[in-house]
KESERO-90855 format. One record per residue (C-alpha): residue number from 1; x, y, z. Coordinates in Angstrom, 2 decimals, padded with zeros to 5 digits. Layout:
// KESERO-90855
NUM | X | Y | Z
...
// end
This chain:
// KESERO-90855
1 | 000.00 | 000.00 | 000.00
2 | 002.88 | 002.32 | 000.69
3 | 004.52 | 001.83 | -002.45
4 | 001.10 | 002.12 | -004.26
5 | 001.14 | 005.67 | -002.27
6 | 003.99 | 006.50 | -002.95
7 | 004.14 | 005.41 | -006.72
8 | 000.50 | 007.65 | -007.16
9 | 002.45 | 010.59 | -005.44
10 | 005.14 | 010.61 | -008.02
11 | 002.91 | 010.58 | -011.16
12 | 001.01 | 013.60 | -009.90
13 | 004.75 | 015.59 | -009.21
14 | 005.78 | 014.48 | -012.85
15 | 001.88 | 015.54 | -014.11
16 | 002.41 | 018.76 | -012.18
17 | 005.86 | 019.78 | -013.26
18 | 006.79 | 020.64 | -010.20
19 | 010.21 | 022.67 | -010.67
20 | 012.73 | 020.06 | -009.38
21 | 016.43 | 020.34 | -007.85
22 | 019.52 | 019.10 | -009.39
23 | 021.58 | 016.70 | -007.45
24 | 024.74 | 014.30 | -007.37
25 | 024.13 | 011.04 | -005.84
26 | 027.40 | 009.10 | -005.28
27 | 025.73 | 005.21 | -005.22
28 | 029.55 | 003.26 | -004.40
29 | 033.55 | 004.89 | -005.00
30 | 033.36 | 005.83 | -008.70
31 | 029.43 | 005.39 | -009.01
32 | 027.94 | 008.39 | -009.49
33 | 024.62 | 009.44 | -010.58
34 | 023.40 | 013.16 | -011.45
35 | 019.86 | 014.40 | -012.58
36 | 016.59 | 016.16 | -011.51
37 | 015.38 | 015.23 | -007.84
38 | 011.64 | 014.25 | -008.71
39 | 010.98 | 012.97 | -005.57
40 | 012.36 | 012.97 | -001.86
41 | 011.19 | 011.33 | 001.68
42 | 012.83 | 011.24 | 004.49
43 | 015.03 | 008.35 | 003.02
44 | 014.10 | 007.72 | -000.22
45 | 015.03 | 009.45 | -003.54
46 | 013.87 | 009.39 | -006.57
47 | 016.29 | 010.95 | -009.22
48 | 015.91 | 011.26 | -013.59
49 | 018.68 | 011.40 | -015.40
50 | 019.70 | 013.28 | -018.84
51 | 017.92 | 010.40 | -020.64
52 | 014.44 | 010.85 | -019.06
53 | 015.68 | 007.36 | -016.66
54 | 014.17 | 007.03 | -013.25
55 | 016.42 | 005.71 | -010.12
56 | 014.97 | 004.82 | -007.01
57 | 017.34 | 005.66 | -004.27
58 | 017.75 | 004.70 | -000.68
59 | 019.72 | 007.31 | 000.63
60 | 021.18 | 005.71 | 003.86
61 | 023.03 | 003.05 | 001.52
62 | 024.69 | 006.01 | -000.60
63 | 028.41 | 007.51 | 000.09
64 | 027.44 | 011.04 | -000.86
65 | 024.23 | 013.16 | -001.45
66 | 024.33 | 016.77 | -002.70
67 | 021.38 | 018.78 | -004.00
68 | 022.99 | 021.65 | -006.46
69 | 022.89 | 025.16 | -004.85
70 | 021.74 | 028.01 | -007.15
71 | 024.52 | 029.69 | -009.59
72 | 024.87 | 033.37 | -010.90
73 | 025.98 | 036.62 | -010.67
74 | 024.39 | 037.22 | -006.92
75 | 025.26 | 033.84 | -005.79
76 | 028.18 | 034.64 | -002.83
77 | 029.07 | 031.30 | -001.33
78 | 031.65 | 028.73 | -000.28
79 | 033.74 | 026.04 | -003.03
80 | 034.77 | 023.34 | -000.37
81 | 037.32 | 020.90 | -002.48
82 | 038.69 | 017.44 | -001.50
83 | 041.89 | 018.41 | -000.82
84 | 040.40 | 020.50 | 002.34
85 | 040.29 | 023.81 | 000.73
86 | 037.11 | 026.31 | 001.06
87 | 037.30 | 028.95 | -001.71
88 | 034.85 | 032.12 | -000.89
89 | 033.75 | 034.22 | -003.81
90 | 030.66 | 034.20 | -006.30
91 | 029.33 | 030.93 | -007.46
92 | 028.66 | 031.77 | -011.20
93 | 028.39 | 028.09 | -012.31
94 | 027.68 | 024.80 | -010.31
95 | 027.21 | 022.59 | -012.73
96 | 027.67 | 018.10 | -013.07
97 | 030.42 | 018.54 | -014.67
98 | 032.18 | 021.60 | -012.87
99 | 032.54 | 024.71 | -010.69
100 | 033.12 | 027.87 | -011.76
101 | 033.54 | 030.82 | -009.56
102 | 034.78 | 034.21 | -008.96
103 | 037.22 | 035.09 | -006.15
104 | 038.45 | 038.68 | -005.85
105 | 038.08 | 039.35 | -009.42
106 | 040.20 | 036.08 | -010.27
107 | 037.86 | 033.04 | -012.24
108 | 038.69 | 029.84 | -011.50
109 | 036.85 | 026.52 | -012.66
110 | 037.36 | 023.39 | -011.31
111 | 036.45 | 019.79 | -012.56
112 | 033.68 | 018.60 | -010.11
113 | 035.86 | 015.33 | -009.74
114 | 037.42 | 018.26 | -007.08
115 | 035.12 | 019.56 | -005.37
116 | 033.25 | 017.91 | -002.30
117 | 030.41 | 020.38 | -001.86
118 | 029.48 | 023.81 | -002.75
119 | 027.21 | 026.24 | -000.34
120 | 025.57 | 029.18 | -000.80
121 | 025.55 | 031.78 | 002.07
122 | 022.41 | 033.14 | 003.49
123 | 020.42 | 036.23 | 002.06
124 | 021.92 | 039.70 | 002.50
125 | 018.57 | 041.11 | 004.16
126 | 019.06 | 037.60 | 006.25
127 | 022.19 | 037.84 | 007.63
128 | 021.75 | 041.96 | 008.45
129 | 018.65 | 041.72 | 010.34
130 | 020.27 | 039.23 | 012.61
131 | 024.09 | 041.71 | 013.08
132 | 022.07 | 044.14 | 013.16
133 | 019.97 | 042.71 | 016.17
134 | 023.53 | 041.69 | 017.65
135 | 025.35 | 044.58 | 016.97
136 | 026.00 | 047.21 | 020.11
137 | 026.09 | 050.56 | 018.19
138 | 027.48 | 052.44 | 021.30
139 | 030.70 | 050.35 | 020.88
140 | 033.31 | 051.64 | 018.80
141 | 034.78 | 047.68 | 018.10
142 | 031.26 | 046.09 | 017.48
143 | 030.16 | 048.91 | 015.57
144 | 033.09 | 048.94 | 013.38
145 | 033.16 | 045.61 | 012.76
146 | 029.38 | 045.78 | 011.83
147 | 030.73 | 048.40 | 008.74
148 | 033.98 | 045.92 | 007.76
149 | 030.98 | 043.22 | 007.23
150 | 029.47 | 045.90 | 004.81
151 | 032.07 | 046.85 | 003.00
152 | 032.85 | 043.31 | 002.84
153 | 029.48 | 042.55 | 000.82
154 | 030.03 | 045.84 | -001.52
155 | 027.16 | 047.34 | 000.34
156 | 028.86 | 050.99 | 000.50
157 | 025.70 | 052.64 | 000.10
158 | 024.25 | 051.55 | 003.31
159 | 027.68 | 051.70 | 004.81
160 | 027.75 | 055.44 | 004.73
161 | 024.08 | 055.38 | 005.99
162 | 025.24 | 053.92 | 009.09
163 | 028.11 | 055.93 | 009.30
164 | 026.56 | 059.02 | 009.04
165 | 024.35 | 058.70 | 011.68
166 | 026.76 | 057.60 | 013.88
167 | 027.67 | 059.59 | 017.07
168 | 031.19 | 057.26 | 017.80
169 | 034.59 | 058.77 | 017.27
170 | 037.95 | 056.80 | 017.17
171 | 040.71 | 056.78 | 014.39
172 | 039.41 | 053.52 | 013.04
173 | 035.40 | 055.31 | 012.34
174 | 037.51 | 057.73 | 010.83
175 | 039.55 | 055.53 | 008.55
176 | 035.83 | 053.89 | 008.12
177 | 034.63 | 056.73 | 006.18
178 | 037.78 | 057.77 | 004.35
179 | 037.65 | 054.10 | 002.63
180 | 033.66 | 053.66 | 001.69
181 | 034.23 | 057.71 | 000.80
182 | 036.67 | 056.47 | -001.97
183 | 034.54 | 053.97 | -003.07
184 | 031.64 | 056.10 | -003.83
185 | 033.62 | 058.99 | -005.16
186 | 032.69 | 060.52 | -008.77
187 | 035.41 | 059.42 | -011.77
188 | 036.57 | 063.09 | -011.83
189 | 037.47 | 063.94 | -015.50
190 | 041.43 | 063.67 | -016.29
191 | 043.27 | 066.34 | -015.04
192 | 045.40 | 068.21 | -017.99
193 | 049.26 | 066.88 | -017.26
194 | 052.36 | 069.64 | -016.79
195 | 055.36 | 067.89 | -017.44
196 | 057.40 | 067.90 | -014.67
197 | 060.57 | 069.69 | -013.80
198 | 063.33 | 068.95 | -011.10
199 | 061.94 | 071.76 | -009.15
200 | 058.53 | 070.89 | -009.03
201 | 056.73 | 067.87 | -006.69
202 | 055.28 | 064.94 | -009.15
203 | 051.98 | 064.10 | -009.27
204 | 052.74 | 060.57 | -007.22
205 | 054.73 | 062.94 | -004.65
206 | 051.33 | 064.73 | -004.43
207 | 049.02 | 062.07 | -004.69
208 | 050.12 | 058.83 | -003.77
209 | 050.75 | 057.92 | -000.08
210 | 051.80 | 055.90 | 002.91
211 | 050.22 | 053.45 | 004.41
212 | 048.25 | 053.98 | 007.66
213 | 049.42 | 051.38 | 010.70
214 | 046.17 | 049.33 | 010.66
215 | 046.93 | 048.62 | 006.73
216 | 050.17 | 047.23 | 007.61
217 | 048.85 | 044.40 | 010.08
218 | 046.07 | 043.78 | 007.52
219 | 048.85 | 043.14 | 004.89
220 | 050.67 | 041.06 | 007.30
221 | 047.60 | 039.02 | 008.54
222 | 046.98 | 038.45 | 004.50
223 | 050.80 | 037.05 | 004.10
224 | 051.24 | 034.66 | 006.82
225 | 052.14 | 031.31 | 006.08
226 | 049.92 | 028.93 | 007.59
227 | 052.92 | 027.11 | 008.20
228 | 055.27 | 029.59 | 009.81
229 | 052.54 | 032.00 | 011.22
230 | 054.42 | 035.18 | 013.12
231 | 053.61 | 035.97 | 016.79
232 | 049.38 | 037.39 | 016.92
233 | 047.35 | 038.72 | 019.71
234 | 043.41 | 037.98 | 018.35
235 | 041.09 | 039.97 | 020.50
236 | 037.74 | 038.52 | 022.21
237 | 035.48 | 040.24 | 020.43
238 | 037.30 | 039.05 | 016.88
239 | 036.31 | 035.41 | 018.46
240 | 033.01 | 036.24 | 019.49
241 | 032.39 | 037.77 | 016.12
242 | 033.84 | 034.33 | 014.17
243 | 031.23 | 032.28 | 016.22
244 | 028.32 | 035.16 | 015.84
245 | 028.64 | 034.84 | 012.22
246 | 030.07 | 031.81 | 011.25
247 | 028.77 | 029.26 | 013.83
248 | 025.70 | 027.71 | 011.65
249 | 029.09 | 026.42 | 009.05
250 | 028.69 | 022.38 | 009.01
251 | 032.39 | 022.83 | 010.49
252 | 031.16 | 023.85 | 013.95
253 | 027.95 | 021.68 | 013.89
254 | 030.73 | 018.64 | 013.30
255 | 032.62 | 019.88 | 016.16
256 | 030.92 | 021.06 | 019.14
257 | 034.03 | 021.70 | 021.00
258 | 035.10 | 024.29 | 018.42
259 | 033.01 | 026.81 | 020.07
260 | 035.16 | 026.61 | 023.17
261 | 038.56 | 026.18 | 020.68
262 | 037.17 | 029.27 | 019.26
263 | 036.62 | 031.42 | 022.20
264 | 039.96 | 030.38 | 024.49
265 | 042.32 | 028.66 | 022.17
266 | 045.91 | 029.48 | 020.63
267 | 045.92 | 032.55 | 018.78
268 | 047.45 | 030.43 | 015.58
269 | 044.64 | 028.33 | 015.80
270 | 041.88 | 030.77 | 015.70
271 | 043.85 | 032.55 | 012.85
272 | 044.42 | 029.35 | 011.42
273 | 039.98 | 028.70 | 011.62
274 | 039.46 | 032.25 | 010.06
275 | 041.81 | 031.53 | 006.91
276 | 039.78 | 028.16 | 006.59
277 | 036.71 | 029.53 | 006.63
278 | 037.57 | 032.70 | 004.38
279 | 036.52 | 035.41 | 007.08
280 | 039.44 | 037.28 | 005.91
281 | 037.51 | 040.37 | 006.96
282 | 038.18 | 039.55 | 010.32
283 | 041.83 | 040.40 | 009.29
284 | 041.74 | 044.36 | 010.56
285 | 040.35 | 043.06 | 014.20
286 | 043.29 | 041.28 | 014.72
287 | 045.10 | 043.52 | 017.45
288 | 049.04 | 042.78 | 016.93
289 | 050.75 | 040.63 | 014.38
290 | 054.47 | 040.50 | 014.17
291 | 056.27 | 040.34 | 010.32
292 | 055.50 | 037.06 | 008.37
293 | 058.06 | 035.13 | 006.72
294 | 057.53 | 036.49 | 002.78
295 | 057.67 | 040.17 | 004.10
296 | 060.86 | 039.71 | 005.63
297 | 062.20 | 038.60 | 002.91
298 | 061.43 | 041.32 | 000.83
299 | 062.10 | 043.78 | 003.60
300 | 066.12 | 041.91 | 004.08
301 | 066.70 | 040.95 | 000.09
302 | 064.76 | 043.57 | -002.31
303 | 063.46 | 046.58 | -000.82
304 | 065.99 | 048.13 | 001.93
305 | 068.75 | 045.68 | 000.18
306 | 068.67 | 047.62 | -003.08
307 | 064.98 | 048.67 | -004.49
308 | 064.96 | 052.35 | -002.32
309 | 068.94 | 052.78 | -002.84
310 | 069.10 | 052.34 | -006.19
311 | 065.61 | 052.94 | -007.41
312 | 064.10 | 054.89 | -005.09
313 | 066.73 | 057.87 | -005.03
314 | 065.85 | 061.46 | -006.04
315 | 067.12 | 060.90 | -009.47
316 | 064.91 | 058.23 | -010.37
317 | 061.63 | 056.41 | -009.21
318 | 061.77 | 058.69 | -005.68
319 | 062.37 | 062.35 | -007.25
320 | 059.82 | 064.45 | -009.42
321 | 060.39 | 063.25 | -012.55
322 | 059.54 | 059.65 | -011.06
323 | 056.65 | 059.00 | -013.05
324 | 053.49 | 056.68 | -012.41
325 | 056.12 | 054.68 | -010.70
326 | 057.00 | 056.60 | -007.62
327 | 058.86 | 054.59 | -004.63
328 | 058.59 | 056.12 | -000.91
329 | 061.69 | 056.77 | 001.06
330 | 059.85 | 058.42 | 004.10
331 | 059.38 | 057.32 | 006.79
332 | 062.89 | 056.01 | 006.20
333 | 062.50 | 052.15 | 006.30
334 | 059.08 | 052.43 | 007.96
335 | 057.04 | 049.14 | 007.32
336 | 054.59 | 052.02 | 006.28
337 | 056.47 | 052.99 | 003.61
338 | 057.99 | 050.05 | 002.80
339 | 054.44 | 048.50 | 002.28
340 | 053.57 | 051.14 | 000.08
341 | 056.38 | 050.31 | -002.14
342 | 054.85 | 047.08 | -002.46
343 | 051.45 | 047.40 | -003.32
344 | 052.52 | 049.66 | -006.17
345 | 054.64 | 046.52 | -007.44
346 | 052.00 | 044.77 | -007.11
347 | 049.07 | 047.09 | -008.96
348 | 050.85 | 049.55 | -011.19
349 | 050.55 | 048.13 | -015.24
350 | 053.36 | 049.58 | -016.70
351 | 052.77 | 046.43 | -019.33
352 | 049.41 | 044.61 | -019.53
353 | 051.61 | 041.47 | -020.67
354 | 054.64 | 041.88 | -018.06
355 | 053.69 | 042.56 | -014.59
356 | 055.84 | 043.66 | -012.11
357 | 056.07 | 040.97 | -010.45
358 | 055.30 | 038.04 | -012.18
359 | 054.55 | 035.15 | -009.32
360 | 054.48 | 032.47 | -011.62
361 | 057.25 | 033.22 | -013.88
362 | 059.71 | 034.94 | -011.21
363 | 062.39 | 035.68 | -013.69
364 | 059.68 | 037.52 | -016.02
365 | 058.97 | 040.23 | -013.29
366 | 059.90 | 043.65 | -014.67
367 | 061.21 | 044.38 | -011.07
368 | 063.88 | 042.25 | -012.26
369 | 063.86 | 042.61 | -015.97
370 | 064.17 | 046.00 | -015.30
371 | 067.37 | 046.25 | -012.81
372 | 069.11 | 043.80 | -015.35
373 | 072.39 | 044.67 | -017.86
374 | 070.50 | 045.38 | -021.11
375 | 072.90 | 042.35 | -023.19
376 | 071.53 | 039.75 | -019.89
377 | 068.08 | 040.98 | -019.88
378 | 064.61 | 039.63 | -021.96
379 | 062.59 | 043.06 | -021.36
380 | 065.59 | 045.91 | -020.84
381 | 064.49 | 048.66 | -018.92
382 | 063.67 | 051.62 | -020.86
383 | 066.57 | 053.96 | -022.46
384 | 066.60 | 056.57 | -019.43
385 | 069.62 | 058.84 | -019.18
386 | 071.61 | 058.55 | -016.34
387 | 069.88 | 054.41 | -015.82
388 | 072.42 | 051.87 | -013.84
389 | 071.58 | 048.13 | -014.03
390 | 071.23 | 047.35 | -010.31
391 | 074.49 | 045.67 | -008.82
392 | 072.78 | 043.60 | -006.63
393 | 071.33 | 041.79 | -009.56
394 | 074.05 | 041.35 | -011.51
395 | 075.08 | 038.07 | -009.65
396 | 073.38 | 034.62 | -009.78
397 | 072.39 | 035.22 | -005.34
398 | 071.28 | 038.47 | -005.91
399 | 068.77 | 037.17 | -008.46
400 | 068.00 | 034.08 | -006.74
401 | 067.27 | 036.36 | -003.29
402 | 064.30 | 037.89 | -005.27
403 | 063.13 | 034.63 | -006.57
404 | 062.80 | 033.09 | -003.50
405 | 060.70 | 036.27 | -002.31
406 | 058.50 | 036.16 | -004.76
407 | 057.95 | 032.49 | -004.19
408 | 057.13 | 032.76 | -001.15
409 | 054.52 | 035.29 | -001.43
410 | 052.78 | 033.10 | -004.37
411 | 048.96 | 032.04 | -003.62
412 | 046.63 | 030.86 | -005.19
413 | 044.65 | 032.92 | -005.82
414 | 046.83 | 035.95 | -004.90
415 | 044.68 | 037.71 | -001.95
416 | 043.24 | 041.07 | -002.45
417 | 043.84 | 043.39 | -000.21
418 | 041.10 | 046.21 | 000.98
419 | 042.97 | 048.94 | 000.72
420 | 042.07 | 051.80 | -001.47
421 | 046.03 | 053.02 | -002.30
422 | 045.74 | 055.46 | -005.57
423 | 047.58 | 055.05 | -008.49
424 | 048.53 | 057.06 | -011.64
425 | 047.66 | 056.49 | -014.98
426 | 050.45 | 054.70 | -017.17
427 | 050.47 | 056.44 | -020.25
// end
């Protein structure tokens, strides 16, 4: 009689045309079935596949059941691979046969052979009732972090709105409004160019800028090696916001214990939980974090080593008739500075084809192309009077020291950073 039930009960759904979800059923190791879910009990499913077949499933003698989350342009979820990985970003495809998704501005696709399950976070107007219900606006740390979790979802608008009315002042408010200011800030129409002389500032010498303290831990906190974290103090309130906003994950209903590994554990294994679950905007609540490996390095073997000396001097990328290029010598071997330097490495396109730095291809950087003899070098720096290949560079350890920098800042995929640093227009 039950089967007569439930047999009646699927011809009226298949009648009906009752919009279905997609799912992956993995039967045994290596047996896998995909199709529209026509039916589903508490332990039964009933699944068609591209050829119109039906397969009666019970579930509690599969391996693996996903149903398909939604795909597209307003789609912000989590990619969890096999391999352990979670991958945050936009889910613009979730297919059978892959995964194809957008992580700062970086699209990546991967086979669905790699990927163990892919989630889709809840509604905006979801998840900012409930902050906002948990959210003391009289404190300057809860409030602020409220704002970072705007920002974070590209919700400037309302960012400002909440800014504007509030009452709070501290440095960090302040550094608040400078950033979602920027973002909403008019294109201004190009400004007609003087060229430069020797007695006049440059445009980057009037423009461009240092780095503010904050942005140097966040560029730290985005560097560390999971493997050879530096020495971090993670506030309370940074752990009470990873369980306020992350604690429905299937990683904390596995683990009821994490709650408490959350709230008094190692500082490197907090930080460790927040890179795994791609809550990266809990980065700027971090309260101290000492220099991580890759940063040394480039502090030791590029940039005080021979990048400011011989680049960086008056005459060249630190005087007026720098350029777009413009390298910071003050504060003198500040970290301020110093990071500065780097993110215009990093962003400036002097060459759509040749970056800067070139993490895949070290040797192909232009930071090194650039400092090279002309006769040794593939892209020569540009016939400048008065240009010096850099000495440093000229041996095989001075061009190995930058190699093994940039290889040990490589990720995949290389991590934005949220900081709005202005650059000039490459001609």
């Amino acid at each position: 009689m039950i089967q007569l039930r439930f047999i009646f009960a699927l011809s009226i759904s298949l009648l009906l045309g009752v919009e279905s979800n997609r799912a992956i059923v993995e039967i045994s190791r290596g047996v896998v079935l995909t199709g529209d879910v026509i039916r589903q009990d508490e332990n039964i499913l009933v699944l068609q596949d591209s050829e119109g077949k039906l397969h009666v499933i019970e579930l509690d003698k599969t391996h693996r059941f996903e149903i398909l989350v939604d795909s597209g342009e307003d789609k912000f979820g989590t990619v969890i691979l096999k391999d352990g990985r979670r991958l945050r970003g936009t889910i613009l495809e979730n297919e059978f046969e892959e995964v194809f998704v957008r992580i700062n501005g970086i699209e990546l696709r991967f086979d669905r052979t790699e990927v163990e399950q892919v989630t889709l976070d809840p509604p905006f107007e979801e998840s900012y009732k409930r902050i906002i219900g948990d959210t003391n606006f009289d404190d300057v740390d809860e409030f602020r972090f409220f704002v970072e979790w705007l920002i974070y979802k590209d919700k400037f608008e309302l960012a400002k709105n909440h800014l504007d009315d509030c009452d709070l002042t501290s440095p960090h408010i302040d550094s608040l409004k400078r950033r979602v200011a920027l973002k909403l800030k008019p294109i201004l129409e190009t400004e007609v160019d003087v060229p430069p002389t020797l007695s006049t500032p440059s445009k980057a010498q009037t423009k461009l800028r240092v780095l503010e303290p904050e942005e140097v831990s966040l560029i730290r906190a985005y560097e560390s090696n999971l493997n050879l974290l530096p020495d971090m103090n993670i506030s309370d309130k940074t752990r009470r916001k990873l369980i306020q906003e992350y604690g429905n994950d299937p990683l904390f209903q596995r683990d009821p214990t994490l709650r408490t590994t959350v709230l008094d554990g190692e500082d490197h294994v907090v930080f460790k939980l927040i890179r795994y679950l791609n809550a990266e905007h809990l980065y700027e609540d971090i309260i101290e974090i000492d220099e991580p490996v890759s940063l040394k390095l480039f502090r030791t073997r590029v940039h005080d080593d021979w990048l400011v000396n011989r680049c960086g001097t008056t005459d060249c990328h630190g005087g007026a008739n720098s350029g777009p290029f413009y390298l910071f010598q003050e504060p003198k071997l500040s970290d301020q500075s110093r990071y500065a330097n780097l993110l215009t490495l990093e962003r400036l396109n002097i060459n759509p084809e040749l970056p800067l730095i070139n993490y895949d291809q070290p040797r192909q950087s232009l930071l090194m192309q650039f400092g090279l003899d002309r006769d040794d070098a593939q892209h020569p720096h540009p016939i400048v009077k008065g240009w010096k290949p850099v000495k440093e560079l000229q041996t095989e350890e001075g061009r190995k020291a930058v190699i093994e920098w940039i290889q040990s800042m490589r990720q995949m995929p290389r991590p934005q950073y949220p900081i709005d640093f202005p650059l000039l227009e490459v001609n």
